[in-house]
C-alpha positions, 0 to 999 in steps of 0.5 A: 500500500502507498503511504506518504509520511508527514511532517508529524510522523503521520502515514497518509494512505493515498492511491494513484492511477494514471499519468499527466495533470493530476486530479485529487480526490477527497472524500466525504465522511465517512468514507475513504479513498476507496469510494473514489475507484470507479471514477479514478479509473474513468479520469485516468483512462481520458489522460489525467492523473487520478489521486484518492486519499485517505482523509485525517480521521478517516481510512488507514491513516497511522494516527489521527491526532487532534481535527483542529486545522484539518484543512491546513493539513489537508493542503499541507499533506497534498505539498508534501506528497510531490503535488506542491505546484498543483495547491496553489492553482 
């Protein structure tokens, strides 16, 4: 399975299909990055690449510490996954 590790020691689950200009997924709760295949698989056959991942306090993250700032996490667990370019558009 593909973990990033985060700055607080964190391993954030996250998938990946295809290659080209990358599309991120992020579920709703109470779900994970599993609820996106079906669409993840459409988006990299038409050339993208499809990103789903696991979202704090849901799915196989390693620990969910605090909620507080879960958007600031958010945007920087998608930086430090290689996709830093792609957060500020």
């Amino acid at each position: 399975m593909p973990f990033i590790t985060l700055r607080d020691g964190a391993q954030k689950y996250y998938k990946d299909w295809g290659d080209g200009r990358p599309v991120i997924f992020s579920h709703g709760w109470p779900l994970n990055a599993d609820a996106w295949d079906t669409q993840a698989n459409l988006v990299a056959a038409a050339g993208f690449r499809a990103i789903a991942h696991d979202r704090h306090g849901h799915g196989r993250l390693s620990h969910v510490g605090i909620l507080q700032g879960h958007l600031r996490r958010h945007r920087r667990s998608l930086r430090q996954s290689g996709l830093r370019s792609h957060c500020d558009r």
